[in-house]
C-alpha positions in Angstrom: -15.6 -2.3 -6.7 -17.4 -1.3 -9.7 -18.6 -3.7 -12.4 -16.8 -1.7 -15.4 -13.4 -2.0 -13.4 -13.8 -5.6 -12.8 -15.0 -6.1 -16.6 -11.6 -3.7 -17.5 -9.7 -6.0 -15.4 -10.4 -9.3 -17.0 -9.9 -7.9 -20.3 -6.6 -6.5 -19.5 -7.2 -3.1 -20.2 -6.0 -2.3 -16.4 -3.2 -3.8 -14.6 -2.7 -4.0 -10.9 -1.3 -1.6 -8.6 1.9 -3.9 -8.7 1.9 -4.8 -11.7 1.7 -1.4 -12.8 4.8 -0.3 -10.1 6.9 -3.0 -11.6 7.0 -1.2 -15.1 8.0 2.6 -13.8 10.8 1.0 -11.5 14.0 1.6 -12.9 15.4 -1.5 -12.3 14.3 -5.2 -12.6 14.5 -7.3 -10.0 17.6 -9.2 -11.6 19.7 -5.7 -11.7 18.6 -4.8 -8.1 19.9 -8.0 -6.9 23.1 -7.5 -8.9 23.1 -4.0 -7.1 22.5 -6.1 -4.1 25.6 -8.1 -4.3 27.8 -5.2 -4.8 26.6 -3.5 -1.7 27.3 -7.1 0.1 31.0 -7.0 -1.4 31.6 -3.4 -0.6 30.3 -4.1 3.2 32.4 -7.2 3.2 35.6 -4.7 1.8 34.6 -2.4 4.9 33.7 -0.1 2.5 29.8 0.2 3.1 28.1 2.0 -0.1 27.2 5.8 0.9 23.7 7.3 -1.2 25.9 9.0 -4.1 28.0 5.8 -4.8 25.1 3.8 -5.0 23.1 5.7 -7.4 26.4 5.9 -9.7 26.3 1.8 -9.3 22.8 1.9 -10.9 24.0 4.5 -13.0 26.2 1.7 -14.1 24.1 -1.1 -14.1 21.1 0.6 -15.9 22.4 3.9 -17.7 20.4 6.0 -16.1 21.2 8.1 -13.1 18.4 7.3 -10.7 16.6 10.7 -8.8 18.0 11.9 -6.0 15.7 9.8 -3.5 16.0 6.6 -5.4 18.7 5.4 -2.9 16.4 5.8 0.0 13.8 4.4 -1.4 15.9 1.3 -2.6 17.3 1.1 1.2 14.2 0.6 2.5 12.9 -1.7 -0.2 15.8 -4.0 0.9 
């Protein structure tokens, strides 16, 4: 690792890879996990949450309509 990134990295003029992820994701990890408990509900309700009904919950919850892949990606984060 260069000296300038470590030097950058102390001072805070560059954030971790995760740190940096956790800004561009659309939702925090409070709203997923309010997202969360409404897939729970709906799969308790036998009525499991398709792709499309999911991204109109975090439509909901955020108000913004997530991409088209943001549901996949979402599934396999939880």
């Amino acid at each position: 690792v260069r000296r300038q990134t470590l030097s950058d990295r102390a001072r805070g003029a560059h954030k971790s890879r995760r740190a940096s992820y956790e800004e561009r994701k659309l939702l925090t990890k409070a709203e997923e996990q309010t997202l969360l408990d409404w897939c729970d509900h709906s799969s308790a309700m036998a009525k499991p949450m398709d792709p499309t009904s999911l991204r109109g919950r975090a439509l909901s919850v955020k108000g913004v309509y997530p991409g088209k892949n943001w549901s996949r990606r979402f599934i396999k984060r939880h």
